[in-house]
MIMISE-656242 format. One record per residue (C-alpha): residue in three letters; residue number from 1; x, y, z. Coordinates in Angstrom, 1 decimal. Layout:
REM MIMISE-656242
+-----+-----+--------+--------+--------+
: res :   n :      u :      v :      w :
+-----+-----+--------+--------+--------+
: ALA : NUM :      X :      Y :      Z :
...
+-----+-----+--------+--------+--------+
//
This chain:
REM MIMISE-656242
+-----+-----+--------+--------+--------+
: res :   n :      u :      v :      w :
+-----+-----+--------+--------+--------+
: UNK :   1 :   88.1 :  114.1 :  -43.9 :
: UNK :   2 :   89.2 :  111.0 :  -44.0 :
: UNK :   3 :   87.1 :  109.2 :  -41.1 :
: UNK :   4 :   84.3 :  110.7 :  -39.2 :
: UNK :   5 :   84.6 :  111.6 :  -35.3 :
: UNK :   6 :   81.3 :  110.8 :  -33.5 :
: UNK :   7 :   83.0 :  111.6 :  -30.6 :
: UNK :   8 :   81.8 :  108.8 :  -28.3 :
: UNK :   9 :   78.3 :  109.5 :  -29.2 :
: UNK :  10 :   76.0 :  106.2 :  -29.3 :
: UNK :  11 :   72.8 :  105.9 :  -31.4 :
: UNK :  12 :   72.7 :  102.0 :  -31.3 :
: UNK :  13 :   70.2 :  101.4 :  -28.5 :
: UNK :  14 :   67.0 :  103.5 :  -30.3 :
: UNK :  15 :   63.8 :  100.7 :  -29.8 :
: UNK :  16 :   61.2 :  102.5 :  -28.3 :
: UNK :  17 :   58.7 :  100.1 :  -26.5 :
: UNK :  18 :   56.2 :  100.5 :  -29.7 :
: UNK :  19 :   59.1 :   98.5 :  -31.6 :
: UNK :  20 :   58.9 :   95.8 :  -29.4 :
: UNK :  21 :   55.4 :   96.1 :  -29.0 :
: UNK :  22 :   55.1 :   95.6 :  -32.7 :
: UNK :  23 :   57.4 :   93.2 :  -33.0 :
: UNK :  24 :   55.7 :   91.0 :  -30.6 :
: UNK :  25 :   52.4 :   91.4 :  -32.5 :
: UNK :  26 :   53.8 :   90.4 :  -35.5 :
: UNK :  27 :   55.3 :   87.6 :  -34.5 :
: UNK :  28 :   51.3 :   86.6 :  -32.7 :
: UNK :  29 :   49.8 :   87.4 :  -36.4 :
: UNK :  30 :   52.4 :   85.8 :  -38.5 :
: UNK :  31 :   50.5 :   82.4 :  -38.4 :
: UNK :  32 :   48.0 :   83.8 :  -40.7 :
: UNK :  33 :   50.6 :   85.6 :  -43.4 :
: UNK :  34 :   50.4 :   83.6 :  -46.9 :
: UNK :  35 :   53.5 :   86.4 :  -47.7 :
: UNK :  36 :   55.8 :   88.9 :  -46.8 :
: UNK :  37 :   56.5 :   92.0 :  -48.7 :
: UNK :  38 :   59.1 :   93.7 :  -46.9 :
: UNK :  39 :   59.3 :   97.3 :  -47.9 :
: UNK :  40 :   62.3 :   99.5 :  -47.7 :
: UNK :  41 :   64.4 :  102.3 :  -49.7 :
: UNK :  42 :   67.3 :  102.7 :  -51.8 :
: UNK :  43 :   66.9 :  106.2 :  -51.8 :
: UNK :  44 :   65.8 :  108.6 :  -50.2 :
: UNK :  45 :   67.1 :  106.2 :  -47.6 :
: UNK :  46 :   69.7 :  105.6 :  -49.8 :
: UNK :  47 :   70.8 :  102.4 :  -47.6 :
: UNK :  48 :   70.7 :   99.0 :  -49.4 :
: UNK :  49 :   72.2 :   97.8 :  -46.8 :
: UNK :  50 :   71.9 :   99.3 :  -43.4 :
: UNK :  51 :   68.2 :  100.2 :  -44.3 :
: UNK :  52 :   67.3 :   96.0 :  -44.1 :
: UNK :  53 :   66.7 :   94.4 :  -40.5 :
: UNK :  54 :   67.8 :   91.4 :  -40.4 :
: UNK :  55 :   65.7 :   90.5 :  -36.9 :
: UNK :  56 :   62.7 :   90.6 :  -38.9 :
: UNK :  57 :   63.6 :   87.8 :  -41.3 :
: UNK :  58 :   64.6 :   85.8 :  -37.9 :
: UNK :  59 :   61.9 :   86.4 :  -35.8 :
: UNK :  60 :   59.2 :   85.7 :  -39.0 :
: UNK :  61 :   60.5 :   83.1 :  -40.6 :
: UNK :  62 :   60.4 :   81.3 :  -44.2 :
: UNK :  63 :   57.4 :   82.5 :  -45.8 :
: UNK :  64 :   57.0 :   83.7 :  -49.6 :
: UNK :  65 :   59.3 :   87.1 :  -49.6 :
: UNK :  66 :   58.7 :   90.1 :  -51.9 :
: UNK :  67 :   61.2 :   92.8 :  -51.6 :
: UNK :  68 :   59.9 :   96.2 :  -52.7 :
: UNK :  69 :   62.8 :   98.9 :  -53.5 :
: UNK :  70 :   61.4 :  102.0 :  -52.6 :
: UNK :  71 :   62.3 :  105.5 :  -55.0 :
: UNK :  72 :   65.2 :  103.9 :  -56.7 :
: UNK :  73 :   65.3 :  107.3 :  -59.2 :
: UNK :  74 :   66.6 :  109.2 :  -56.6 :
: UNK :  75 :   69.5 :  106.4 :  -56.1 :
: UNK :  76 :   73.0 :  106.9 :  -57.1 :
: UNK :  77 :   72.2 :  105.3 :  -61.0 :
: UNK :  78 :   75.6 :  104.1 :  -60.7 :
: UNK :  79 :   75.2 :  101.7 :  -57.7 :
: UNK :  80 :   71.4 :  100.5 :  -58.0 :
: UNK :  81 :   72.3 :   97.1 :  -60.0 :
: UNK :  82 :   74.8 :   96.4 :  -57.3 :
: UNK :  83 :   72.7 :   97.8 :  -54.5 :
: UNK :  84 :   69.8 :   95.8 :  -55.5 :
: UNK :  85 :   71.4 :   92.4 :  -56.0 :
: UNK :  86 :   73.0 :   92.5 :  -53.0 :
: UNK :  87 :   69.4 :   93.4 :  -50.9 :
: UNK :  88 :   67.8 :   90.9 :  -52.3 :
: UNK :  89 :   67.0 :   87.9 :  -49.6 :
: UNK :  90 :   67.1 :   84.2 :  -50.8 :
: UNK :  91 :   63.6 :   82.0 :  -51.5 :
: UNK :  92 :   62.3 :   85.9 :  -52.3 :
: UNK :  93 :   61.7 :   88.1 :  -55.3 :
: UNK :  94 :   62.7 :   91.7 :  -55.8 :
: UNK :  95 :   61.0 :   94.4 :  -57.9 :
: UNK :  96 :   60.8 :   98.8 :  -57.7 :
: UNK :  97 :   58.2 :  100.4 :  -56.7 :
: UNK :  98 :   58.3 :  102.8 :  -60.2 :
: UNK :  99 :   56.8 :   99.0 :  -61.1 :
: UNK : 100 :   55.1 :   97.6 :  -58.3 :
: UNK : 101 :   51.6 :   99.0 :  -58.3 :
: UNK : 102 :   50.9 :   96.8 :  -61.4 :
: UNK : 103 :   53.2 :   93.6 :  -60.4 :
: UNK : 104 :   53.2 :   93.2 :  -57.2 :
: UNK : 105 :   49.5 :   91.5 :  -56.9 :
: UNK : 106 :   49.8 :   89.1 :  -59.6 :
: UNK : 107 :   53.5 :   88.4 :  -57.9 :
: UNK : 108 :   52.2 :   87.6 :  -55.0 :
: UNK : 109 :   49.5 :   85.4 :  -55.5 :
: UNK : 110 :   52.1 :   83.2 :  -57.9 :
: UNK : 111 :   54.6 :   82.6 :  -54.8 :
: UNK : 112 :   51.8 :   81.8 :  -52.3 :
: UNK : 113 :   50.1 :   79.4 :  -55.0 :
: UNK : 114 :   53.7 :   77.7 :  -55.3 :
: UNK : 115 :   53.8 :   77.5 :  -51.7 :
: UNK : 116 :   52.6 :   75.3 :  -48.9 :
: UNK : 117 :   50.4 :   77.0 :  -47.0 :
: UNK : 118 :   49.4 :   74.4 :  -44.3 :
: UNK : 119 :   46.8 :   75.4 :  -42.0 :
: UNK : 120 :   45.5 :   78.4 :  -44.4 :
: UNK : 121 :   44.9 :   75.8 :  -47.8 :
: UNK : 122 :   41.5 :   75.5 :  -47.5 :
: UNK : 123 :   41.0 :   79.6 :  -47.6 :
: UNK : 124 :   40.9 :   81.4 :  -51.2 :
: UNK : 125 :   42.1 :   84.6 :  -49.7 :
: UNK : 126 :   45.6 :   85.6 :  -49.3 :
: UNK : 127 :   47.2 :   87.4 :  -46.0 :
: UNK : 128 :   49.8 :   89.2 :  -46.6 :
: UNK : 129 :   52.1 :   91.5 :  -43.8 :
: UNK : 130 :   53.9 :   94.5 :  -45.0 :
: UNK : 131 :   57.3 :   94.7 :  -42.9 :
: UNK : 132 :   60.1 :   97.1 :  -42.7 :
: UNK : 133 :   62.6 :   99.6 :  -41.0 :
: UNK : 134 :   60.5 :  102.7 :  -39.8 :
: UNK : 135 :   59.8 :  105.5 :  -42.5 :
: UNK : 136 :   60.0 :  103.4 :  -45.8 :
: UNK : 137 :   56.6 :  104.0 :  -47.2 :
: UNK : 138 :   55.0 :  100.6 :  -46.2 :
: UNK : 139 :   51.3 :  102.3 :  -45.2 :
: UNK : 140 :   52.0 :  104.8 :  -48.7 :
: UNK : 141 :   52.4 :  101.2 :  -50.4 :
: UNK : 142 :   49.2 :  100.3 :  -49.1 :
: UNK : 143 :   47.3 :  103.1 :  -49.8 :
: UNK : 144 :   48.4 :  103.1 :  -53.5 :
: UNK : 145 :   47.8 :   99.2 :  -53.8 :
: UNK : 146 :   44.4 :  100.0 :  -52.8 :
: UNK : 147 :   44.0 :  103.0 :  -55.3 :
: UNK : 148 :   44.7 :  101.5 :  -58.3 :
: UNK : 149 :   43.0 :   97.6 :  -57.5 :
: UNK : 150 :   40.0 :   99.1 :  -55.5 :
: UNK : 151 :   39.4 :  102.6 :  -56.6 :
: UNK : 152 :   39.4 :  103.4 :  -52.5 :
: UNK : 153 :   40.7 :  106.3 :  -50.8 :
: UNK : 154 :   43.9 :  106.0 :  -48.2 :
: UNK : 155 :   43.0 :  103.2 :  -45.2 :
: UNK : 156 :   46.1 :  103.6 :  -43.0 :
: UNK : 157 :   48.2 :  106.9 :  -41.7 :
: UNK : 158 :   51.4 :  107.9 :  -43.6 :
: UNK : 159 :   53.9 :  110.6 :  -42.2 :
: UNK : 160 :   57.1 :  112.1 :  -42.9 :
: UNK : 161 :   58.8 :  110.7 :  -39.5 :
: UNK : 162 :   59.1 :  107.1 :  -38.5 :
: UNK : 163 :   57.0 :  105.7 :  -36.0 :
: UNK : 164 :   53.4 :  106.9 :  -37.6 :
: UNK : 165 :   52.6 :  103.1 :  -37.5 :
: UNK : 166 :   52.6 :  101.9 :  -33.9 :
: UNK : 167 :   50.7 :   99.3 :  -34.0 :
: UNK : 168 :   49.9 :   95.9 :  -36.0 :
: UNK : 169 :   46.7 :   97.3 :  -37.6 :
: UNK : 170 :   43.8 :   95.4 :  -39.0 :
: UNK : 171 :   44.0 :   93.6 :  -42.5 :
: UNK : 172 :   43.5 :   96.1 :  -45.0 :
: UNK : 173 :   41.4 :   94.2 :  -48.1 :
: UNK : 174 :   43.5 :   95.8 :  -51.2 :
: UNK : 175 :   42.1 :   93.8 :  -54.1 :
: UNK : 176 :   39.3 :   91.8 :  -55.1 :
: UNK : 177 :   40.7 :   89.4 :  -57.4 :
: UNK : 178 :   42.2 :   87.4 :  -56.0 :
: UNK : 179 :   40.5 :   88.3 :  -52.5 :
: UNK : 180 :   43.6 :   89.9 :  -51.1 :
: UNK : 181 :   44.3 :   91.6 :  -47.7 :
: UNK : 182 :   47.2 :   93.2 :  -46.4 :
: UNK : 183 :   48.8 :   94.2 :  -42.3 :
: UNK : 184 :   50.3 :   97.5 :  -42.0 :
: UNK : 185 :   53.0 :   97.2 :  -39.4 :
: UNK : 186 :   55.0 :   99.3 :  -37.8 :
: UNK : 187 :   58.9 :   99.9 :  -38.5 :
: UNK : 188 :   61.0 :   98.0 :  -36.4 :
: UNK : 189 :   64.8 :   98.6 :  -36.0 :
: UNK : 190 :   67.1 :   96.0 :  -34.3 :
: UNK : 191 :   67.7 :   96.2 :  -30.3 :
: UNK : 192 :   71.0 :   97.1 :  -30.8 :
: UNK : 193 :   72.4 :   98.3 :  -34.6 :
: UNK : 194 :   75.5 :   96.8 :  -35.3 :
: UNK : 195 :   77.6 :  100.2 :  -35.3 :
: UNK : 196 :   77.3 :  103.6 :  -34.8 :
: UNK : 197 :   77.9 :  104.7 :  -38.2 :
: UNK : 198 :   74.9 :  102.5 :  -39.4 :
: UNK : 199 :   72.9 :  104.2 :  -36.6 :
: UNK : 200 :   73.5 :  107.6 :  -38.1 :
: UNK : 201 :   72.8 :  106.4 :  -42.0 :
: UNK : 202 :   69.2 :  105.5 :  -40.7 :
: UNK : 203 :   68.9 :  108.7 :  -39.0 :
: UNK : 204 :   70.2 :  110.5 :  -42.0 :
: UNK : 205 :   67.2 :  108.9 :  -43.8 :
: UNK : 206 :   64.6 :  109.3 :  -41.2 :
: UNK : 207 :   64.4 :  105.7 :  -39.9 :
: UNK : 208 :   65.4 :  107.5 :  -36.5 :
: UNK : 209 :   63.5 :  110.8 :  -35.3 :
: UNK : 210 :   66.2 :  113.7 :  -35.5 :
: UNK : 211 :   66.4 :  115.1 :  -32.1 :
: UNK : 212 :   67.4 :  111.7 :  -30.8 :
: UNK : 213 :   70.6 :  112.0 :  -32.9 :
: UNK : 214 :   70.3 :  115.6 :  -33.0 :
: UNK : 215 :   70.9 :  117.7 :  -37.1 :
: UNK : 216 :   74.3 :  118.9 :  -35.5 :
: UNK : 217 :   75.7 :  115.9 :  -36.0 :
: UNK : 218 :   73.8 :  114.9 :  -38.8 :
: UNK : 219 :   74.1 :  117.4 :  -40.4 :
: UNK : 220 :   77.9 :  117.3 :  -40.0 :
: UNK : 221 :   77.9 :  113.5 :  -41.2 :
: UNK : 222 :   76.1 :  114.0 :  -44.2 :
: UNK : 223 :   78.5 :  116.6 :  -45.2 :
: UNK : 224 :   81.1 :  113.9 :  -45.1 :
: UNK : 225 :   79.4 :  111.5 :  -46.7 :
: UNK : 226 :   78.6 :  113.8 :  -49.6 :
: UNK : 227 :   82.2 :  114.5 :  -49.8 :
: UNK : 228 :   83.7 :  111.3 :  -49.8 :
: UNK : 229 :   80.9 :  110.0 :  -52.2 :
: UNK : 230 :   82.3 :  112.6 :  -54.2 :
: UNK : 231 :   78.6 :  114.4 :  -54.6 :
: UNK : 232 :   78.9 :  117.8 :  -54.9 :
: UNK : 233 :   75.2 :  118.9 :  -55.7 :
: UNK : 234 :   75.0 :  120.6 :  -52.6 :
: UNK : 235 :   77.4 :  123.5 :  -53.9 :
: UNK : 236 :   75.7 :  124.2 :  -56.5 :
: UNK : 237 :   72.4 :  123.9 :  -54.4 :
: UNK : 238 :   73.7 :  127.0 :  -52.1 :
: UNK : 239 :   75.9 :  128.7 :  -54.3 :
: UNK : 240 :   79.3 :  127.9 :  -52.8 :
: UNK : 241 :   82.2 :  128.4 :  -54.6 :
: UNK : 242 :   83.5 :  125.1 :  -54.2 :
: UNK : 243 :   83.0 :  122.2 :  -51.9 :
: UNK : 244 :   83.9 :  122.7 :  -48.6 :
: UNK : 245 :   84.8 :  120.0 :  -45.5 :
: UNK : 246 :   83.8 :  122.9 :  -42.5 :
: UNK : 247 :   79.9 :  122.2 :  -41.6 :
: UNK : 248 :   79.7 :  125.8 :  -39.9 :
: UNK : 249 :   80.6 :  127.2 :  -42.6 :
: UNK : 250 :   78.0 :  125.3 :  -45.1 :
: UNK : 251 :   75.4 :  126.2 :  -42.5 :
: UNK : 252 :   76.3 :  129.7 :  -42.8 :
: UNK : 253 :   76.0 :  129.4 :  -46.3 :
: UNK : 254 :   72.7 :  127.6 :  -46.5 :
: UNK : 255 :   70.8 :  130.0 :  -43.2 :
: UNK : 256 :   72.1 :  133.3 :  -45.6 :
: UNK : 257 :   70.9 :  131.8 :  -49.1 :
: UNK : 258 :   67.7 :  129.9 :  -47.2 :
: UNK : 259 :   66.5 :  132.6 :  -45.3 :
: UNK : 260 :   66.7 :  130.9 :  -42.1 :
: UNK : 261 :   67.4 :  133.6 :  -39.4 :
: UNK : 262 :   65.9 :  133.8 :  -36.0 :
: UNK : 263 :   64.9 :  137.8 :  -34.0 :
: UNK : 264 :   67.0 :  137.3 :  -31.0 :
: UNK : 265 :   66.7 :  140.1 :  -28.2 :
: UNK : 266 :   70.0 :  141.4 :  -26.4 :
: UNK : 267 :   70.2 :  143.2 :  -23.3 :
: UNK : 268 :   72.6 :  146.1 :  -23.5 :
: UNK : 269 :   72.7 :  149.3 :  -21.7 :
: UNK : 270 :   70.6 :  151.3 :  -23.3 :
: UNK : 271 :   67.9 :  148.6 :  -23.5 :
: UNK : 272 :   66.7 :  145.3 :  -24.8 :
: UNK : 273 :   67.8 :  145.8 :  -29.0 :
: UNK : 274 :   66.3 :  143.0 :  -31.3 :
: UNK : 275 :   69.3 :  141.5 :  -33.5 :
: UNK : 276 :   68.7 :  139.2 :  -36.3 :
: UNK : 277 :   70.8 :  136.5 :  -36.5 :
: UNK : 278 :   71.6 :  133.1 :  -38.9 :
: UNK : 279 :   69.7 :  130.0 :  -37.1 :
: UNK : 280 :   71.5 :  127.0 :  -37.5 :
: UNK : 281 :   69.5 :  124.5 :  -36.4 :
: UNK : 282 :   66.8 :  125.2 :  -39.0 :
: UNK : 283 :   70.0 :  125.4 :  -41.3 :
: UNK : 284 :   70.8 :  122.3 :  -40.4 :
: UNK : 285 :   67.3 :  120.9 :  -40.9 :
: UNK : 286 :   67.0 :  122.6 :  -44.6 :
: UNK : 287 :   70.0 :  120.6 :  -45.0 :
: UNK : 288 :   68.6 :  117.5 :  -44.2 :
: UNK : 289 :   65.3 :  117.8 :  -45.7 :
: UNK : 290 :   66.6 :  118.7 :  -49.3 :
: UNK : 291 :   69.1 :  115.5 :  -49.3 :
: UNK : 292 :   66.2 :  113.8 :  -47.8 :
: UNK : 293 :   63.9 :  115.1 :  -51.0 :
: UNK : 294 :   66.9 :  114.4 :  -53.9 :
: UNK : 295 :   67.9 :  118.3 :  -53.8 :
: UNK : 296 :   71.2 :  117.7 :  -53.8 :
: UNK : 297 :   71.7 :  114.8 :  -56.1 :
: UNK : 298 :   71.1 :  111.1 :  -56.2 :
: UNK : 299 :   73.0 :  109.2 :  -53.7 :
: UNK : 300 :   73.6 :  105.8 :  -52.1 :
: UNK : 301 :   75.3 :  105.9 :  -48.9 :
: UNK : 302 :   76.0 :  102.0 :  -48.3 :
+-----+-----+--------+--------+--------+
//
């Protein structure tokens, strides 16, 4: 396929009331940020792009920036120079996360030390808030920053699904020197995404919970997306023969090879008789989880 039908669907209106919620808070605490470290990934959200909201950096301001690029080894090798540069905000730096548990500190407290800080100059603690599209790892980052700088166990919830994080939470003291303290927050998506396409990459990538988009479709658009990427992993992933543009019929494939059949009774007129038969929806679902996980190749989307 050439272009994608979404056939009039719409997924560019998803902001729960937590968003704004959040959003609102944020804006309340941002007075006492020294930093931002906005956390997002190149894969398995594999969207450089579409995975940044650009609301945030207007609604916060100009403060020091850090910009964290989540799982960048399961990124399509070819487009992570490209994919990075063109992430990274101005007045900000940009490192990995394979790299950040060790930088990101000492990074930190340089940009707030060659920054104004106004109100906050006479304090020798830093403030930092941790911002970002839902489901991006900002309360993993967290919890590792505190491993490896205070020896202490996880402080804030992580989940598979966005929206774990509904709240601004207290500050969360991550290392001792320098004194530094950090505000899990929760993923915030813009009002209204720009199209509908976008919509669905975040989805894809679990920015979006899936049964407000619902894995048909998903399921469907990843296919083509695989396809015109020209990443093929997934044949080899469910033993096809070759790649194929028919999403039934991948379903098929991955329900037989997956195991994912569903007991279905049928009335007939001799009595209810228990059938087995291929369940597509948790096809569909296998499906996203094992592009979600890197199973069927490293891939940027954007």
């Amino acid at each position: 396929r050439e272009r994608f039908d979404f056939s009039g669907r719409d997924v560019a209106s998803w902001f729960p009331g937590h968003m704004a919620k959040g959003l609102r808070q944020m804006r309340a605490s941002l007075r006492r940020a020294d930093c931002l470290i906005e956390s997002f990934s190149l894969a398995p959200a594999h969207i450089p792009l579409s995975g940044r909201n650009p609301l945030l950096q207007e609604a916060l301001g100009i403060r020091p920036h850090v910009l964290v690029l989540n799982k960048m080894d399961l990124a399509d090798p070819r487009r992570q120079s490209v994919s990075a540069s063109c992430c990274q905000p101005r007045h900000s730096t940009a490192v990995t996360a394979l790299c950040v548990s060790l930088q990101i500190i000492p990074l930190v407290a340089e940009l707030v030390g060659n920054s104004p800080r106004y109100h906050r100059a006479e304090s020798t603690e830093y403030s930092i808030m941790v911002i970002g599209v839902p489901n991006v790892g900002k309360s993993s980052l967290i919890n590792s920053l505190r491993r490896l700088h205070l020896k202490k166990g996880k402080a804030t919830a992580v989940g598979g699904e966005p929206g774990v994080t509904k709240a601004v939470l207290n500050r969360i003291q991550v290392s001792e020197k320098p004194l530094m303290y950090l505000v899990d927050t929760p993923g915030v998506l813009p009002p209204r995404l720009g199209d509908v396409e976008t919509g669905m990459k975040l989805a894809l990538c679990g920015a979006i919970r899936d049964h407000l988009v619902g894995e048909d479709i998903m399921a469907d658009y990843l296919l083509y997306a695989l396809n015109k990427q020209q990443q093929f992993g997934y044949v080899q992933r469910y033993g096809l023969a070759e790649a194929c543009d028919d999403i039934e019929a991948l379903l098929r494939r991955v329900a037989l090879t997956q195991g994912r059949t569903q007991k279905v009774k049928v009335l007939t007129g001799t009595g209810n008789v228990n059938v087995t038969m291929l369940n597509y929806p948790a096809a569909a679902y296998k499906f996203l989880r094992d592009f979600r996980a890197g199973l069927l190749g490293r891939v940027t989307l954007d």
